[in-house]
C-alpha positions as a printed Julia matrix, in Angstrom:
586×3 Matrix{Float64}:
   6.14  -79.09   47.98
   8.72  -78.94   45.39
   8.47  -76.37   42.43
   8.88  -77.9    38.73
  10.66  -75.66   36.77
  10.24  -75.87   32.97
  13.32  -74.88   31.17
  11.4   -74.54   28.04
   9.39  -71.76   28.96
  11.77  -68.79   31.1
  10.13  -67.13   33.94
   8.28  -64.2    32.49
   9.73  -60.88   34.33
   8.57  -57.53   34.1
   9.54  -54.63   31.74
   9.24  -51.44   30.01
   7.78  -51.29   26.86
   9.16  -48.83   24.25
   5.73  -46.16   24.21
   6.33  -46.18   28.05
  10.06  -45.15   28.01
   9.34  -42.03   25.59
   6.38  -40.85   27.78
   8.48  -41.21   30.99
  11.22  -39.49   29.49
   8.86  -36.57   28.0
   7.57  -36.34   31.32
  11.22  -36.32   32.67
  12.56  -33.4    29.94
   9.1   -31.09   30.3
   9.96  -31.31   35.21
  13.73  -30.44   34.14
  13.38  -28.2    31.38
  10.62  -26.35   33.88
  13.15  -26.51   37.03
  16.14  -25.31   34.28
  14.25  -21.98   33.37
  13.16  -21.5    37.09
  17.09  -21.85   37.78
  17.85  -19.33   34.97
  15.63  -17.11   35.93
  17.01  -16.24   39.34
  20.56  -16.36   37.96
  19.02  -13.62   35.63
  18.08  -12.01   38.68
  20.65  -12.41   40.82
  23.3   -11.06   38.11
  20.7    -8.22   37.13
  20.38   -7.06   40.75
  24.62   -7.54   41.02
  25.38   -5.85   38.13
  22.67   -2.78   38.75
  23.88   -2.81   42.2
  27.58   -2.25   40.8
  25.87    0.23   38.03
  24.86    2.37   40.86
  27.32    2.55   43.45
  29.53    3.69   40.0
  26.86    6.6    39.25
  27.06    7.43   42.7
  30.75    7.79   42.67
  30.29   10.02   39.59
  27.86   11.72   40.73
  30.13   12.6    43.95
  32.79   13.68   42.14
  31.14   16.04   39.97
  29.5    17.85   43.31
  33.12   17.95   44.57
  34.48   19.9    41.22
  34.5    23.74   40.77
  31.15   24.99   39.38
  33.37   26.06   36.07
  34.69   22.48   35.61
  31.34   20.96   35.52
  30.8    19.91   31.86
  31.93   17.85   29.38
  35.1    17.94   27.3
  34.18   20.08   24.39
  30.98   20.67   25.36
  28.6    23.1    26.37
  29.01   23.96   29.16
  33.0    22.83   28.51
  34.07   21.13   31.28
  36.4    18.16   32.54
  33.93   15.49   32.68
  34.31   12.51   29.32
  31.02   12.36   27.49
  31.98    8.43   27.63
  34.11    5.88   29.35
  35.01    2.68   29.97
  34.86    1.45   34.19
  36.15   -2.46   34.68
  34.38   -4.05   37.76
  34.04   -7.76   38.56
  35.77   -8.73   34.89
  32.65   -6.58   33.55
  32.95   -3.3    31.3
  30.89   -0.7    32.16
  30.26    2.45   29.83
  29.54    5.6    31.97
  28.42    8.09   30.2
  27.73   11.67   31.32
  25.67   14.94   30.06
  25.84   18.16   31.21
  23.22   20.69   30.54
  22.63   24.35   30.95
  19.19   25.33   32.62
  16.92   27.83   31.62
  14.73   28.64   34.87
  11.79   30.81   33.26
  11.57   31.83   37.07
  13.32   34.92   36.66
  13.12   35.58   32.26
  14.87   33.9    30.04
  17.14   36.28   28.48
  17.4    39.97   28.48
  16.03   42.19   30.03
  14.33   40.48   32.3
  17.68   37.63   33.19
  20.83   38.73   32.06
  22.41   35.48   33.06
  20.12   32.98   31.3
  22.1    30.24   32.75
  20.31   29.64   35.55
  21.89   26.18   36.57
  23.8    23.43   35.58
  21.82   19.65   35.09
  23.9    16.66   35.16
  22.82   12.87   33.72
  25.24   10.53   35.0
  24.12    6.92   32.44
  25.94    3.48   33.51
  25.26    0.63   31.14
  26.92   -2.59   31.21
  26.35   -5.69   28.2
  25.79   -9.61   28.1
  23.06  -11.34   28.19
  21.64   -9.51   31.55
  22.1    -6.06   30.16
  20.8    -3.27   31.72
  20.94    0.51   32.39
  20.66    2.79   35.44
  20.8     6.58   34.96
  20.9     9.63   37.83
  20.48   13.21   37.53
  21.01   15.79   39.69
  21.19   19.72   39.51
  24.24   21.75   40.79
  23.2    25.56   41.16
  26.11   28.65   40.89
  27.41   29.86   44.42
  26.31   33.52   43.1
  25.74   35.5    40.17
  29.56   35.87   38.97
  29.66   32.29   38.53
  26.35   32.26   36.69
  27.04   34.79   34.24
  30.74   33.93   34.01
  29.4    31.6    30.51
  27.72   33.56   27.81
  25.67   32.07   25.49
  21.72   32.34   24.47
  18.99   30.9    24.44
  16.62   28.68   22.23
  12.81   28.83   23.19
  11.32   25.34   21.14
   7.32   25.17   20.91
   5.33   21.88   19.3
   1.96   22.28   18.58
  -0.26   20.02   16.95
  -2.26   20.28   13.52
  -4.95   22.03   15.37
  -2.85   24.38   18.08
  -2.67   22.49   20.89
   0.62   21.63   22.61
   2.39   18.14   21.53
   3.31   16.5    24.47
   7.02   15.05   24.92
   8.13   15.84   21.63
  11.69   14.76   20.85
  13.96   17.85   20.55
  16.97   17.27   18.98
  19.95   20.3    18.28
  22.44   18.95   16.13
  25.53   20.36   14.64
  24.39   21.85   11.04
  27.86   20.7     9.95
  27.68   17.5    11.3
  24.34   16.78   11.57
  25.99   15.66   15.09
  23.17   15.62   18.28
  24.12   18.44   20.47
  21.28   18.55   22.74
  18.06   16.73   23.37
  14.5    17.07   25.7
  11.53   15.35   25.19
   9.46   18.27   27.66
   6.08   17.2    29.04
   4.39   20.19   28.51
   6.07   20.76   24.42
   7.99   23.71   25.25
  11.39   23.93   26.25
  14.69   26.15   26.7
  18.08   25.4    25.32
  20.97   27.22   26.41
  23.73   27.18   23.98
  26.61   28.92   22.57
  26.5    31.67   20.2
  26.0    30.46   16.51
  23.93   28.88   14.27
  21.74   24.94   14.61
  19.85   23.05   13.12
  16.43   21.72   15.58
  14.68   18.36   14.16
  11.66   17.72   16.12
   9.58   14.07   16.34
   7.46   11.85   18.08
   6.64    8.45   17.73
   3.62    8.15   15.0
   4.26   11.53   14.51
   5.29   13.82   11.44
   8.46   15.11   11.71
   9.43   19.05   11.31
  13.17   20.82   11.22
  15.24   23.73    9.96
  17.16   23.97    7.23
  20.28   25.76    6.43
  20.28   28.04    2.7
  22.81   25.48    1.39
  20.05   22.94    1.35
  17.28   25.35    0.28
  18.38   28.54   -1.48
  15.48   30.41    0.97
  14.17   28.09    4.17
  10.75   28.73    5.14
  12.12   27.8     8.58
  15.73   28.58    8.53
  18.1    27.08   10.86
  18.48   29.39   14.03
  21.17   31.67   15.01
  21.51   32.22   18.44
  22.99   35.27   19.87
  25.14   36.61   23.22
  22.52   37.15   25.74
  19.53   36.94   23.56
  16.37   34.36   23.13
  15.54   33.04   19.99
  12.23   31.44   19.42
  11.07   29.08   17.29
   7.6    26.8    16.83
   7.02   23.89   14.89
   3.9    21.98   14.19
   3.74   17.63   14.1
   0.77   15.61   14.42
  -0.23   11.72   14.07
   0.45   10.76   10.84
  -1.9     9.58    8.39
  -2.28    6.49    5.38
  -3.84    6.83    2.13
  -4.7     4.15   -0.04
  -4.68    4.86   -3.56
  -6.62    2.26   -6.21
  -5.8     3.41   -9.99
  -8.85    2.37  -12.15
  -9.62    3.1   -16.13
 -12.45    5.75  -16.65
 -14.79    2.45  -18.54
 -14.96   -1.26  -18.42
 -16.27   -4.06  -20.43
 -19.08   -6.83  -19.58
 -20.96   -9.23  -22.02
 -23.66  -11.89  -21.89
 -23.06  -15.13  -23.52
 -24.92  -18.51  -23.57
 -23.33  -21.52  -24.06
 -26.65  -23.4   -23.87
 -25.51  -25.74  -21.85
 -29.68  -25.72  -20.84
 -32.09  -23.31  -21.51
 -31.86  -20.93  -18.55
 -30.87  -17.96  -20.49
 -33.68  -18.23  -23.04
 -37.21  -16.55  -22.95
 -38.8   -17.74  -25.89
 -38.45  -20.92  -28.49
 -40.28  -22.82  -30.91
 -39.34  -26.43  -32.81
 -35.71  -26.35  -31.43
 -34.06  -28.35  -28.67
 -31.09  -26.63  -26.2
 -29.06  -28.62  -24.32
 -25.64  -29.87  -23.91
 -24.03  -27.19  -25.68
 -25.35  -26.06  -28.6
 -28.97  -25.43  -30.22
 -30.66  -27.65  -33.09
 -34.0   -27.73  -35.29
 -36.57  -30.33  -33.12
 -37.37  -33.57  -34.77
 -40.91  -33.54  -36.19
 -40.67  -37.33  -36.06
 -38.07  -40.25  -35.63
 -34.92  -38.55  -37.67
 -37.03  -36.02  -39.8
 -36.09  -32.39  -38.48
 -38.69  -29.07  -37.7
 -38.35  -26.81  -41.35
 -37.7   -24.2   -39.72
 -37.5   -23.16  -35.42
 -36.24  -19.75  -33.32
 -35.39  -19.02  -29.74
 -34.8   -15.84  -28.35
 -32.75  -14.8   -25.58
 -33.54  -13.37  -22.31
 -33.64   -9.52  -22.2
 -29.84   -7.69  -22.39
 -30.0    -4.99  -19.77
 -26.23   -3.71  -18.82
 -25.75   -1.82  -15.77
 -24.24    2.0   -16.35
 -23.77    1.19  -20.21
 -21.52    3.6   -22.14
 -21.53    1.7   -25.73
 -22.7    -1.69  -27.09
 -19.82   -3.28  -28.41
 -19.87   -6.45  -30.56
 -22.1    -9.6   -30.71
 -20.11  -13.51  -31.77
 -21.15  -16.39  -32.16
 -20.2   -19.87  -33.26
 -22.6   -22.37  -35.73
 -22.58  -25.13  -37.75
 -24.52  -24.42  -41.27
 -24.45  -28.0   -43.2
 -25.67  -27.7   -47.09
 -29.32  -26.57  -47.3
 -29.0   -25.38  -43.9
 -29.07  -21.77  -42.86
 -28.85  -19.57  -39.77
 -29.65  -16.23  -38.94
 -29.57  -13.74  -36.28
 -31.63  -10.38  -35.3
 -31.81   -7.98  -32.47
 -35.0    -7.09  -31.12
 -35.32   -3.85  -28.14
 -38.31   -2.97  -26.29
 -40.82   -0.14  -26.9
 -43.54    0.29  -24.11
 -44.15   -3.53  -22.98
 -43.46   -5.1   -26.39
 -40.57   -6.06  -28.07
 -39.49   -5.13  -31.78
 -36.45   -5.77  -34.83
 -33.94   -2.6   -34.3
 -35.0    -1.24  -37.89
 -32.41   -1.31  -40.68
 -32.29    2.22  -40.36
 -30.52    1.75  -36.81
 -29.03   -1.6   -37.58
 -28.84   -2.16  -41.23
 -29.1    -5.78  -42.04
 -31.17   -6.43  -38.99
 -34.44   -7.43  -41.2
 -32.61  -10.16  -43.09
 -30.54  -10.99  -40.11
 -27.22  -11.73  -39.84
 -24.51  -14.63  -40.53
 -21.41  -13.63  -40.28
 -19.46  -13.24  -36.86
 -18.79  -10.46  -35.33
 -21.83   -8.12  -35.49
 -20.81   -4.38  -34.88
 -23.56   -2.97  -32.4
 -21.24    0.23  -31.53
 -23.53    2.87  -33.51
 -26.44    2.07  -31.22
 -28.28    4.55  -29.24
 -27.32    3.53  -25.94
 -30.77    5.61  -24.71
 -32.98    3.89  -27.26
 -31.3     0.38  -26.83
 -30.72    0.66  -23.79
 -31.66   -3.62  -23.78
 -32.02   -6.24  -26.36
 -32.43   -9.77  -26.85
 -30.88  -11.98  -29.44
 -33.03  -13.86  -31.59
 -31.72  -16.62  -33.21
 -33.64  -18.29  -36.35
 -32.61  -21.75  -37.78
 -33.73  -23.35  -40.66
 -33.36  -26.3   -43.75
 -34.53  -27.6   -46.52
 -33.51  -30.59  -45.94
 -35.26  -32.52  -42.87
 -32.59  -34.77  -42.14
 -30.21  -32.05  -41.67
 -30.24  -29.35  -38.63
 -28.18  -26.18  -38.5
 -26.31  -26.17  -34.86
 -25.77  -22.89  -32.87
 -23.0   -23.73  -30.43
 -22.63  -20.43  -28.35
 -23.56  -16.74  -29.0
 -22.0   -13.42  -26.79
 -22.51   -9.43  -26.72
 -20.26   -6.99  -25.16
 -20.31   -3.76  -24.54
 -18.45   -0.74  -22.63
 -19.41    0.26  -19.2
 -18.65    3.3   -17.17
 -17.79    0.56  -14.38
 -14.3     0.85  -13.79
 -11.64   -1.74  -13.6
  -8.04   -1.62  -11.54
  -5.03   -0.78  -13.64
  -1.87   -2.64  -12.58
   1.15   -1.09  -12.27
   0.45    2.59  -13.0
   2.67    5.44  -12.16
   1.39    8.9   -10.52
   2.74   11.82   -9.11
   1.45   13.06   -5.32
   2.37   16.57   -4.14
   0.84   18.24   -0.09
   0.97   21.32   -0.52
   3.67   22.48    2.54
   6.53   23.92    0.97
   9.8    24.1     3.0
  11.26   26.88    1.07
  11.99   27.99   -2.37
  15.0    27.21   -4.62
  17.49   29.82   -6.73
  14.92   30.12   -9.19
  12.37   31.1    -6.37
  10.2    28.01   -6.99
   8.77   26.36   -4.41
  10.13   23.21   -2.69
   7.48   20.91   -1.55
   7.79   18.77    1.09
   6.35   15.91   -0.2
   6.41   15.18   -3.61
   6.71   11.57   -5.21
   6.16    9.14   -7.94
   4.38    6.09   -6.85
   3.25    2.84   -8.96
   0.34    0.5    -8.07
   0.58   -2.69   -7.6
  -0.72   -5.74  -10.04
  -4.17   -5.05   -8.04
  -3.79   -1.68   -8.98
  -3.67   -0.19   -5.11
  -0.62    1.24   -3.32
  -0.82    2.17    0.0
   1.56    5.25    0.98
   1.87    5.27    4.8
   3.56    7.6     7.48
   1.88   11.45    5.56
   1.81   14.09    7.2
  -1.75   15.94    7.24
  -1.52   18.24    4.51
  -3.58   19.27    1.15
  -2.57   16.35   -2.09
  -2.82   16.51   -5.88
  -2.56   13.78   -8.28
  -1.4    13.66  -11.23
   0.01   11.89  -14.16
   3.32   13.34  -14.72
   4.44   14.78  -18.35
   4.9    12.12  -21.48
   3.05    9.35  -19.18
   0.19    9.02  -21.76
  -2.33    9.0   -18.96
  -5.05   11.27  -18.64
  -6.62   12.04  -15.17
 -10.45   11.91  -15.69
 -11.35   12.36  -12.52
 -10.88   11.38   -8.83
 -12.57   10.41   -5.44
 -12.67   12.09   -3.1
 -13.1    15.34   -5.53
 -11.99   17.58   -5.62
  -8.5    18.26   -5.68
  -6.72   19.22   -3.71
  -7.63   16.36   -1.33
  -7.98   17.18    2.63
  -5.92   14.47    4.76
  -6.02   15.01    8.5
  -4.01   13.74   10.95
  -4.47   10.48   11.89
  -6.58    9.17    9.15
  -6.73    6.2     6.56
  -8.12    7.81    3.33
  -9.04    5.62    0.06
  -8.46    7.71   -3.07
  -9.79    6.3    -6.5
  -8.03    7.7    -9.56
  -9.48    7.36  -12.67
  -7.45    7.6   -15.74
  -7.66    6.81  -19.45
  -5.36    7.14  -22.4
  -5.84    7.75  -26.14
  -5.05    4.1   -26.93
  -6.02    1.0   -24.47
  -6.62   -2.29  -25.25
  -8.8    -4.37  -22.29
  -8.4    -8.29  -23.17
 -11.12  -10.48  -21.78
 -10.28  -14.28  -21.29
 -12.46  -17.43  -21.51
 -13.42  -20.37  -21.59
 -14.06  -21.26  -25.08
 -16.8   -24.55  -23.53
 -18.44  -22.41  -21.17
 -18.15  -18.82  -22.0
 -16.52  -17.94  -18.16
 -13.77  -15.58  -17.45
 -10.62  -17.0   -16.72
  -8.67  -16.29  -13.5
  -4.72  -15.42  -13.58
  -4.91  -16.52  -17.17
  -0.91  -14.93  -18.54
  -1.77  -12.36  -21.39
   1.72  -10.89  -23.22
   1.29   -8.02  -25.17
   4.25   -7.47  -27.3
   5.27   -4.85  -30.26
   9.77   -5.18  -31.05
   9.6    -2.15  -33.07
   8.04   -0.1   -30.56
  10.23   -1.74  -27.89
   6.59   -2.75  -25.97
   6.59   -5.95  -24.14
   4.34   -6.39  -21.0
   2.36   -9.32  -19.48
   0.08   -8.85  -17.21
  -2.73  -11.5   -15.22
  -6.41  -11.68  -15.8
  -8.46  -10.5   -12.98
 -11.6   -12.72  -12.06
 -13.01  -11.21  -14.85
 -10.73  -12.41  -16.82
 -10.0    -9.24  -17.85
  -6.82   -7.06  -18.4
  -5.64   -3.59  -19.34
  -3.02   -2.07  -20.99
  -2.08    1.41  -21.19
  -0.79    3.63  -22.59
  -0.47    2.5   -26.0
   0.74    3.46  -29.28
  -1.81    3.46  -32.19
  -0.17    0.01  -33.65
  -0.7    -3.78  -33.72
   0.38   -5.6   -31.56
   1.11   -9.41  -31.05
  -1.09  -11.17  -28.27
  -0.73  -14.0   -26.24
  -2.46  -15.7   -23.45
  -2.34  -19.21  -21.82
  -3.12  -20.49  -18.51
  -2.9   -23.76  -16.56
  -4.77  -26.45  -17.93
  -5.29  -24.88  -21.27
  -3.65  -24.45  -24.22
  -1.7   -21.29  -25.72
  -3.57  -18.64  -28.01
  -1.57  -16.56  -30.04
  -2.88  -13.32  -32.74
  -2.46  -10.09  -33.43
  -4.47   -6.92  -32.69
  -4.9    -3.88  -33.88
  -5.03   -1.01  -30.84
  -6.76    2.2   -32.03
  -8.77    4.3   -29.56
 -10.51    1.85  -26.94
  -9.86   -1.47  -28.31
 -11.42   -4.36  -26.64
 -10.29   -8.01  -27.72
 -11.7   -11.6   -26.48
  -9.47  -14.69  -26.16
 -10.98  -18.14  -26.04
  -8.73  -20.89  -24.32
  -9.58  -24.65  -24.65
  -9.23  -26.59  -22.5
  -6.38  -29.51  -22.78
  -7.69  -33.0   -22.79
């Protein structure tokens, strides 16, 4: 049979399509990137185990050729012990560097004393750290120790010196164990000698003269000496040590501890308002419809209007009220319209006008915004409602109410942005020339725009707050009270500081369409003569402090996204409280 080819139509062959390529080559990269770090691994271990191999057969060689040396030649070039031995060099192996460095330590074997009488040769023994490092990217370290002992008891008391007993306790007595002991140069501030002992205690022998000891631990507090040129008199001076003689010396560290420190004004503000957007925050009305912002007369019949019609809020009962502020409100009064407002408060079960006597004007009622309610018995009142009467003589005319608000002072407090304080433990490290004391912690600290800072890494001690001189501030009070306040080691400790000044002005933001707070809304407060000029952000209160003030006015600003720009000016005397309304931008 013969095959007809048609040359119009090639003979289809098979192929790889684009998606397959990129998933055969993922597959390829993810089986060679996997055999790659299998391969680099065991060159990282082959070259670790060469190079460590190398390391050690160097600290070996060391090591051999210190037990070869006179017993007086072990040390280290201007050390103590002195010695022959370089506290660091350079070896060059397989084209590799290697630093070798070495240490040389007197022991103090509390076998027989430690110093007179009991040893007269506190140099008991002579420890020596032979470290070989080497760099590159497979680093490493090996170190080796090993103790050469005198032949006899010329060689062991042929180097004087003393000794340095170290203790670390804890906050409650106990022994801290492996402290980090450092002796350093009080010159230099040089390390001289270090031990991180198991136990918390341990000898140094050194030479005759005077150190400085700085003792630590990871998560720890740190304690040291300190010489009379820092401190005119040292509560713990740095040590002298003496021919022959032990000097001891304790020091105390524990876990340290965080607190967390909120600054907050001694009184706050908080209002009701209505917007009567429905009637959800009205108890009581008669002949008027609510709705859809704002309040009108009812109509008797098609387009004829109610005479006259009232509603009445829902009852006004603030939590920890210090002071009823002001009541606002916004209206429409056409000609032959009129509007009028009263406050009622509850005696027994029933409810009753505040008399004139209390509120003077209350009878009539008033029409004019804002209505001061600060002279109110905060007992008495302690809640009102808002009654609201509308009427015309006119019925094809309605008065409109469009929103009404009161606000008053609370003893709730609110955070303070960005206040300073002062924080002082009580430890003192010494006193100065003018035999003062010298704390050793004491700091200024500001808050944050939340009004918290958190000050981490204190030791456990006694703290008192503060304002600091010329600040303005006054600390009312603080949690936990009282002062001083008990930290202990190893503790995370809110602290709530309550402070107030002689002038403050707390700005509340809203919505001018529905009465809510506005969040992060800008507010600038600003005075050129005075030099003032601070802006702060609303918190979801919409609310703001500022403080201290001068007994001024002030220019006032506030905006936020979405709405438009409000600027006035205010008057700050005492505790001022002012209310922006933003609108929104179409």
């Amino acid at each position: 049979m013969i095959k007809k080819i048609n040359k119009n139509f090639p003979e289809k062959k098979d192929s790889f399509t684009l998606i397959e390529v990129i998933i055969g080559t993922a597959i390829f990269l993810i089986v060679f990137l996997g055999i790659f770090g299998v391969i680099q691994g065991g060159f990282k271990i082959i070259n670790q185990s060469k190079n460590r191999i190398t390391a050690t057969a160097i600290a070996n060689q060391q090591l051999e050729m210190v037990r070869n040396l006179p017993y007086e030649s072990i040390g280290t070039i201007g050390g103590y012990p002195e010695g022959v031995l370089e506290s660091a060099a350079n070896i060059l192996r397989d084209n590799i560097s290697y630093t070798v460095g070495a240490r040389v330590d007197f022991v103090v074997d509390s076998a027989d004393g430690i110093a007179l009488p009991q040893d007269e040769c506190p140099n008991d023994y002579k420890r020596i750290q032979i470290d070989v490092s080497w760099p590159g990217n497979f680093s490493g370290k090996v170190s080796f120790t090993t103790d050469i002992a005198p032949e006899n008891l010329a060689q062991e008391c042929a180097i004087k010196g003393g000794v340095l007993s170290v203790v670390v306790f804890d906050a409650y007595g106990a022994m801290v164990p492996s402290p980090l002991i450092e002796v350093r140069d009080p010159s230099t501030d040089n390390i001289l000698k270090t031990a991180t002992p198991i136990d918390g205690e341990h000898y140094f022998s050194l030479a005759a003269g005077t150190y400085k000891v700085v003792v630590s631990k990871e998560g720890y507090s740190t304690e040291r000496t300190y010489g009379i040129e820092e401190i005119a008199t040292p509560e713990k001076p740095n040590p002298i040590i003496l021919e022959g003689q032990s000097t001891e010396i304790s020091f105390s560290i524990d876990e340290v501890s965080t607190l967390s420190v909120n600054t907050l004004s001694s009184w706050g503000q908080d209002n009701f308002s209505d917007s009567f957007l429905n009637n959800s925050k009205i108890s009581e009305s008669l002949d008027v419809l609510i709705g859809e912002g704002e309040v009108k007369l009812a109509e008797e019949e098609q387009g004829k209007y109610y005479s006259s019609g009232d509603l009445i809020s829902v009852p006004i009962a603030p939590e920890e009220l210090a002071q009823w502020g002001q009541f606002s409100f916004s209206d429409s009064e056409p000609t032959d319209a009129d509007l009028k407002y009263q406050f009622l408060y509850k005696s027994g079960s029933e409810w009753f006008l505040i008399p004139d006597g209390d509120l003077a004007g209350n009878s009539i009622g008033f029409d004019i915004s804002p209505v001061d309610l600060s002279n109110l018995d905060t007992i008495v009142y302690s809640s009102l409602k808002i009654k609201g009467v509308l009427s015309t003589l006119s019925t094809e005319i309605t008065p409109t109410i469009f929103d009404w608000q009161v606000f008053w002072i609370t003893n709730n407090p609110n955070p303070l942005p960005n206040t300073a304080f002062h924080i002082r433990g009580e430890k003192i490290i010494g006193t100065d020339v003018n035999d003062e004391p010298v704390y050793k912690y004491s700091t200024f600290a500001t808050t944050d725009g939340n009004g918290n800072i958190v000050l981490n890494n204190l030791e456990w001690d006694l703290y008192t707050f503060s304002t600091g001189q010329g600040s303005g501030l006054d600390l009312v009070t603080i949690e936990p009270a009282p002062q001083p306040i008990n930290l202990p080691p190893n503790t995370n400790l809110p602290v709530n500081l309550y402070l107030e000044a002689e002038n403050a002005l707390l700005v509340t933001v809203k919505d001018i369409s529905t009465s809510q707070p506005i969040f992060s809304a800008s507010v600038r407060l600003f005075n050129t003569f005075l030099g003032y000029d601070v802006t702060y952000y609303t918190n979801d209160k919409g609310q703001i402090y500022f403080l201290p003030l001068e007994n001024a006015t002030y220019n006032l600003g506030a905006g936020a996204p979405g709405y438009s720009n409000v600027s006035t000016t205010v008057l700050v005397s005492g505790h001022t409280t002012e209310i922006i309304n933003l609108e929104q931008i179409e």
